[in-house]
N, C-alpha and C positions, 0 to 999 in steps of 0.2 A: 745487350738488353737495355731497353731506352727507360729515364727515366719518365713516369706519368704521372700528370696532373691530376688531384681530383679536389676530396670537400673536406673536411669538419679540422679545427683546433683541439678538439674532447678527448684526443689524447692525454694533454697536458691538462687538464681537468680534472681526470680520471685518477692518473697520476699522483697530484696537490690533494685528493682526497680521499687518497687508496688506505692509509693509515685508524682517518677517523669513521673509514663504515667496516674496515675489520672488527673495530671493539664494538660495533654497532649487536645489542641482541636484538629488537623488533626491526626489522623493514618493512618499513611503510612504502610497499610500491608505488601506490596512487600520488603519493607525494613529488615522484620523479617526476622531469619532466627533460625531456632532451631537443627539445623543439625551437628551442632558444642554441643551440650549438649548430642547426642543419647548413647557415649559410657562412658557415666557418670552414676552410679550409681544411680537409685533413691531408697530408703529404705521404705519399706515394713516390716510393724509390726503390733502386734493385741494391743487387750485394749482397752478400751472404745474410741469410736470416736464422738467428738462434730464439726460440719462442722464449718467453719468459715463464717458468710454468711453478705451479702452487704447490706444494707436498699436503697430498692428502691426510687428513688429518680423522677423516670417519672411521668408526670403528662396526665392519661388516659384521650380523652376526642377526640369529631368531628373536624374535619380543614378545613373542607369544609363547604362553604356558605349557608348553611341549616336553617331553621327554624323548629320547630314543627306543623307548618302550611303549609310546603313543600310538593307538591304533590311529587308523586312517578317520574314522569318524572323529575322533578328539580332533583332529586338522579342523575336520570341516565345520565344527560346530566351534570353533574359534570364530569364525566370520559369521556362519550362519545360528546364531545362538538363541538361546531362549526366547530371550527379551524381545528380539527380531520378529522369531515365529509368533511370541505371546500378541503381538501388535499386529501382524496378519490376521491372527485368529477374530482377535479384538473387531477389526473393521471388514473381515469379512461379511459377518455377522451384525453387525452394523448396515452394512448394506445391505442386507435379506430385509431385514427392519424397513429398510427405508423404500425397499422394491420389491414388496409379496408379491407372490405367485398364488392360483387359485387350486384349487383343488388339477388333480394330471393322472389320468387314467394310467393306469399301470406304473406310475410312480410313488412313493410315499410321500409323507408331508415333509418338510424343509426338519428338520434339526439340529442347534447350532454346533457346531464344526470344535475342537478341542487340537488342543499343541499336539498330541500323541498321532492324530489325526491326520493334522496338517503335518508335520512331519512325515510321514508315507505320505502321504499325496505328495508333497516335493520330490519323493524318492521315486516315484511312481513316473512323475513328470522325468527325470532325468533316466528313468527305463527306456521310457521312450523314444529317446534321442540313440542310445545304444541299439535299438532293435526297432528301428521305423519302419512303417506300416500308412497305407496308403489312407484311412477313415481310424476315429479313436474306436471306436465299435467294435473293429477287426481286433480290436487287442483282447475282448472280450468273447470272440467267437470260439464257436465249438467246433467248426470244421477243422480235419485234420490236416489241411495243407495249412490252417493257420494258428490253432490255436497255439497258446501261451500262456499255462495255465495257472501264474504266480500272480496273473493282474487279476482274476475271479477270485484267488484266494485273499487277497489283502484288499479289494476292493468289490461292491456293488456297480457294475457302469454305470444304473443312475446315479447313485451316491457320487463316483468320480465327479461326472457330466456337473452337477448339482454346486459342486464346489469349485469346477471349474468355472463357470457362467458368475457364481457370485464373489470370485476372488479379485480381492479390493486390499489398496495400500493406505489410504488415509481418508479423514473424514470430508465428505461429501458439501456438509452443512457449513465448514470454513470456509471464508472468501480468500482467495489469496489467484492474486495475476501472472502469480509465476504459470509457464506454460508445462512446467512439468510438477504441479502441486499435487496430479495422481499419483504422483508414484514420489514423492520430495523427502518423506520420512527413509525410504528404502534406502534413496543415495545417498542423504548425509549417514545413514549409519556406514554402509560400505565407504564411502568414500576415507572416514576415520578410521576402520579396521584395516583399511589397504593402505593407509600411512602407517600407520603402528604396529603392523607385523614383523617389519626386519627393519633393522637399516644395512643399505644397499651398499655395492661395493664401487669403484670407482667410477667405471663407465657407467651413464647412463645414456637413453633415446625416447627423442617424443614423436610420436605420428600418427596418424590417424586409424582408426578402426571403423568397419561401418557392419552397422546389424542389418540385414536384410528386412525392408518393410517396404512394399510396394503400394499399400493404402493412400486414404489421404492424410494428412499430416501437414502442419502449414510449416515445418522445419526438418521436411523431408529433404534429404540432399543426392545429387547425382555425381558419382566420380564414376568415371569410365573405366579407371588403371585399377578399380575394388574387384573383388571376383565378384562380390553382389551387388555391385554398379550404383542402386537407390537403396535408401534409410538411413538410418538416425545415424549420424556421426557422432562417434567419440573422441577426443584427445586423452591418447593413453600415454603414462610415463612407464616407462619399464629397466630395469636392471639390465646390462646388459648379459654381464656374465650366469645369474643364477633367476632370467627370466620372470621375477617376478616383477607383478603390476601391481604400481606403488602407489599412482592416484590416476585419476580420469576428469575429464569435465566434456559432459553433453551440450552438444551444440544446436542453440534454438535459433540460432539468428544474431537479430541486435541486439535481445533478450539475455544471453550468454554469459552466465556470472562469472565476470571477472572484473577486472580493474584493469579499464584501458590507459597504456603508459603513451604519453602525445609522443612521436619522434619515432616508433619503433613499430607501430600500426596493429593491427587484430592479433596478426601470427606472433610478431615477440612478445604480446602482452599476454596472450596464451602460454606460451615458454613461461615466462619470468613468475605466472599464478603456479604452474605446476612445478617450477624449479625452488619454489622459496621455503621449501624446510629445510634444502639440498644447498644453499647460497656459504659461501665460507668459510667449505668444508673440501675444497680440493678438489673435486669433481669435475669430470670429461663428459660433457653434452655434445650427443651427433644428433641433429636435423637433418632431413629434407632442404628442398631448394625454395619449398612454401615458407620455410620460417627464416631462413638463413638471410642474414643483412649487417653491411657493417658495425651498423648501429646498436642491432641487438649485440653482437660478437663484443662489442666495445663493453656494453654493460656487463653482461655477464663478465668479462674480464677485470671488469672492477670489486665486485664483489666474490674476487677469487674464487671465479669455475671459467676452465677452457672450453671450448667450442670447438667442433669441426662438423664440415657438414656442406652439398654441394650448395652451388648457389646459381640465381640466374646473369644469363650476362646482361641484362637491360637493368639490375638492379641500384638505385638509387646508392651515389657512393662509390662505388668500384672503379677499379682504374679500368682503361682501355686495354686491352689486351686484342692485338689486331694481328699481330704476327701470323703467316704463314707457318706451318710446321710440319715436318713429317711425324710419320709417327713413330710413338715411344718418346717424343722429345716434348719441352714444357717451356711455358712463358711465366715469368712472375712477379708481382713487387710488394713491397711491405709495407707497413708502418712499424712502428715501436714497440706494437704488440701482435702482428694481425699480418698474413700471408696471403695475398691471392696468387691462385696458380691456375692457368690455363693446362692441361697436358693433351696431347694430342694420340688417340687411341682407337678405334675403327669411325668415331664422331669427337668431336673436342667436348671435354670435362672441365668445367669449373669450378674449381673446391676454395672455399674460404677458412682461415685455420688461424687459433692460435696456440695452438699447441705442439705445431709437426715444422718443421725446417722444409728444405726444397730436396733430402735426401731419394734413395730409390731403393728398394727393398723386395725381395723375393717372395713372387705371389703364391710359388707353390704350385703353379703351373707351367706347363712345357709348348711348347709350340708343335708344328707337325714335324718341323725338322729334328724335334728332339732336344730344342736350345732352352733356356731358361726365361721365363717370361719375368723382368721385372719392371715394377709397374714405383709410381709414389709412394711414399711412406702412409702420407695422408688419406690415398685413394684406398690405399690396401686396409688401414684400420677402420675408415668408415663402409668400407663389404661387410667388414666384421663384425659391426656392432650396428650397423643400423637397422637388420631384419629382427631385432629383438621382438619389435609388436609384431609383424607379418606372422612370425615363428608362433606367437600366443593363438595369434587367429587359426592357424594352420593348424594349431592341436584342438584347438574348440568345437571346429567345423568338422572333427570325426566323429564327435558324440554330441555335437547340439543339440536342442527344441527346434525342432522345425516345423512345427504344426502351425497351419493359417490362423490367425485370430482378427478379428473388428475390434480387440481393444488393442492401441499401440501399449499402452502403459505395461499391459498384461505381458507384450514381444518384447520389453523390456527387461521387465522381471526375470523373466528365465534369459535372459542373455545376462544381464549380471549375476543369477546364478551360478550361469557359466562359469563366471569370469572367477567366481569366489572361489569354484570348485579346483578351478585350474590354479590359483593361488594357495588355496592347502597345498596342492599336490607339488607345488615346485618347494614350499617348506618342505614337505615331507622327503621328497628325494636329499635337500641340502643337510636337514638331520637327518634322516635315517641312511643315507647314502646309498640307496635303493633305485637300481634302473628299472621298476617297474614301470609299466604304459601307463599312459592314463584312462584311458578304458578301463584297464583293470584294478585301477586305483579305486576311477568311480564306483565298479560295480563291489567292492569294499565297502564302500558307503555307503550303498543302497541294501545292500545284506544286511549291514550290521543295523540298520535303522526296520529293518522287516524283524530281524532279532529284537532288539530291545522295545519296540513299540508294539510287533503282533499284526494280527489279523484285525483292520476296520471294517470287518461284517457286521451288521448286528447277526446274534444267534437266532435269531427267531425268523432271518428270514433264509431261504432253500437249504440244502443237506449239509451238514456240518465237511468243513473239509477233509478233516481224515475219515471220514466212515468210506470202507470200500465199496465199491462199483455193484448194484443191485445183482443177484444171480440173472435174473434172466440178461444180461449182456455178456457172461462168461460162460456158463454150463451150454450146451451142446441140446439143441430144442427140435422137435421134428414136428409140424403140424398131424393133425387127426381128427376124423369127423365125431363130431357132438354124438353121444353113446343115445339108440333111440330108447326117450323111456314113455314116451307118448302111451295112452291104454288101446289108441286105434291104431297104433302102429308107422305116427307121421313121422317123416327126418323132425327133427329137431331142432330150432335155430335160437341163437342169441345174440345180443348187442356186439356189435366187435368196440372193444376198447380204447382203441385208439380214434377210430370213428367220432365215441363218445365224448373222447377230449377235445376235440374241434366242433363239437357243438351240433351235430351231424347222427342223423338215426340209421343206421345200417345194421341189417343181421346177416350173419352166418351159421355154414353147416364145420365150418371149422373150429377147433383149438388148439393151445397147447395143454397140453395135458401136464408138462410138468410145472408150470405157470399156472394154469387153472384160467389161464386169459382166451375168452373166444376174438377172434382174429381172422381177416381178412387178407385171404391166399391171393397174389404170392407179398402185395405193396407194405399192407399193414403191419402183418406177421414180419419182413424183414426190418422194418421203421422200429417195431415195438421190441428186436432183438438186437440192434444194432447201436441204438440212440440213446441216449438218456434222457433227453428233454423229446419226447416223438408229436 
């Protein structure tokens, strides 16, 4: 194994100052700067490599006011709580204010929207992700191939429609150039709830999420390797063992709130925002080949948290790794704290690590002849823990919001929803120890919020919902001609009824007699015994 050439001194930097940013409590990231170490030498040699590694010191465990006797909605109303809804309601309404509508044939007038309210509509909204349906209308219908008859009882469709159309996150009337100020109040609340709900266990992983949004959007983004290819990207941090999503940050561009570190570029400055509650605490970070670089690897190694994670081979820093190899074998060299290893496997893998040796370990697979496939120590733990976020998106996408909208803000809303919802529920399994789905977690939460809120009908408008189904669509009806009571002896005729509801003059020699309704043989007579609305 040759030894190789490459860049930076910042080992020995790292090193002289590993002491005074342990006792360090504030990190001032912005402060760093590593731009000044780039055309420093760093050495690159082979021989046995033993990582230096940090003893965790976090202590895993729930931070939220939970019980083991905690219903599923206590979960969800931890993240999504009063205050939250009280401020949706707040600027909903706010914006009806700011954008009347005039009078709407066959609609009522606007009236403002109430937490009890908004609450079922949110529950409402997440129905429909469990039970999709091609138009919102259809969830209202009366035909029997579609109806669903729990969205009529807790809602009006115009009412729903009414608060969907005016549903707003902050106010209108404030200037502010952030590109996400529609929706800015929602994220820093989430963003602080999805810190403060646990603290995580050793492994962590950061990578990207994308919400599907095909509109225009000037920080719209395209990945090909997403199942939804265009929309809004996320960086999401996640746990690896007990899957919770611990922060995020939306990506606008150059706009982007973070605090760019000079020497480490977009992606480690990314890392080092999402990684700094998490900094000198023991912690295992697996990246992508987007974020992985000697440089970052170095930093985080300074403020005591390991890295592993593949890397590119054109990337700035890395030794040459040019060898020929067959496969199952591996190329590598080190620094003092920091491993690259080429290994050679149906294409060559480059892993950058400081945590793993150049050992080989059992992946738990077999080959066709029956043999045992072992694979890296390194390669094998980053399969393990890097699908953390795929794994979040992969349960979300079975009961998302997938309805079109014109506002992106609004596509965002319910994708953090989402995200809240799927964050109760990975508490709720870790206290309650409970293999429920998440489906049927959610539909927990949307009962228990039809329970404790009720029915958002008003009473005064169509039939109360428990009253049963009028007789004439149950009893057993035969038509019969109008009895003659003429004095000359004529048939008989009268209005047919259903006629008269559509506005429409028709008479008949028919009725039913047990109804007392005159009725047109055979359309109207089966309309007026079949339907309820005719």
């Amino acid at each position: 194994m040759e030894n190789r050439r490459t860049s930076s001194n910042l080992q020995e930097n790292i090193t002289n100052s590993q002491s005074d940013l342990s006792s360090s409590d504030e990190i001032d990231l912005g402060s760093l700067d590593l731009s000044a170490h780039q055309s420093s030498p760093r050495i690159w040699t082979t021989g046995n490599f033993s990582p230096r590694l940090y003893e965790f010191i976090g202590e895993p465990g729930i931070r939220i006011s939970t019980t083991e006797n905690s219903h599923p909605l206590e979960y969800f109303e931890a993240f999504i709580d009063e205050a939250m809804v009280n401020h949706i309601v707040e600027e909903t309404n706010r914006y009806q204010l700011q954008n009347p509508v005039g009078e709407r044939q066959n609609m009522a007038s606007w009236k403002d929207t109430s937490l009890p309210e908004m609450y079922s509509f949110l529950a409402i909204i997440m129905l429909t992700g469990i039970l999709p349906k091609n138009r919102i209308r259809d969830y209202w219908s009366t035909d029997n191939l579609l109806s669903t008859p729990i969205f009529s009882q807790i809602f009006t469709r115009n009412r729903f429609q009414d608060i969907l159309r005016f549903l707003h996150f902050s106010n209108n009337d404030l200037a502010d150039a952030d590109r996400l100020v529609k929706i800015k109040p929602i994220i820093i609340a989430l963003k602080d709830k999805f810190s403060n709900c646990t603290n995580p266990t050793k492994n962590l992983c950061i990578d990207e999420s994308l919400m599907l949004w095909k509109g225009r959007l000037a920080f719209k983004q395209y990945i090909p390797s997403k199942r939804n290819r265009f929309g809004v990207k996320l960086f999401e941090i996640v746990d690896c063992q007990t899957r919770v999503v611990l922060d995020f940050i939306i990506y606008t561009g150059s706009t982007t709130n973070i605090e760019v570190i000079p020497g480490i570029g977009i992606s480690g400055s990314i890392v080092m925002e999402l990684m700094k509650p998490y900094l000198h605490k023991g912690h295992n970070l697996f990246v992508d080949n987007w974020y992985t670089s000697p440089n970052l690897f170095d930093l985080l190694h300074r403020f005591q948290t390991g890295a592993c994670g593949t890397v590119r081979q054109n990337r700035g820093g890395l030794p040459t790794l040019t060898s020929r190899l067959t496969s199952g074998h591996i190329q590598f060299s080190k620094t003092n704290n920091m491993l690259a290893l080429k290994w050679q496997d149906k294409n060559e893998v480059f892993m950058l690590s400081t945590i793993h040796d150049t050992s080989f370990g059992n992946s738990g697979k077999t080959s066709q002849t029956g043999q045992i496939i072992y694979k890296p120590v390194c390669v094998i733990d980053y399969t393990k823990n890097m699908g953390a976020v795929d794994g979040v998106d992969m349960q979300i996408s079975s009961s998302e919001y997938i309805r079109k909208s014109i506002k992106w803000y609004k596509k965002l809303f319910f994708h953090l929803l989402d995200l809240a919802s799927y964050d109760s529920y990975a508490i709720y399994r870790m206290q309650q120890r409970d293999t429920v789905a998440f489906s049927e977690f959610r539909l927990e939460i949307i009962r228990a919020v039809f329970e404790k809120y009720g029915s958002q009908r008003s009473t005064s408008v169509g039939r109360p919902m428990n009253q049963p189904a009028p007789l004439r669509l149950t009893e057993r009806n035969f038509p019969s001609y109008i009895p003659n009571v003429d004095s000359n002896n004529r048939i008989c005729r009268r209005r047919c009824v259903v006629c008269s509801s559509h506005q429409v003059r028709t008479v008949t020699t028919y009725i039913c007699t047990e109804c007392d309704a005159p009725l047109c043989v055979p359309v109207c007579f089966k309309d007026y015994h079949t339907k309820l609305h005719y």
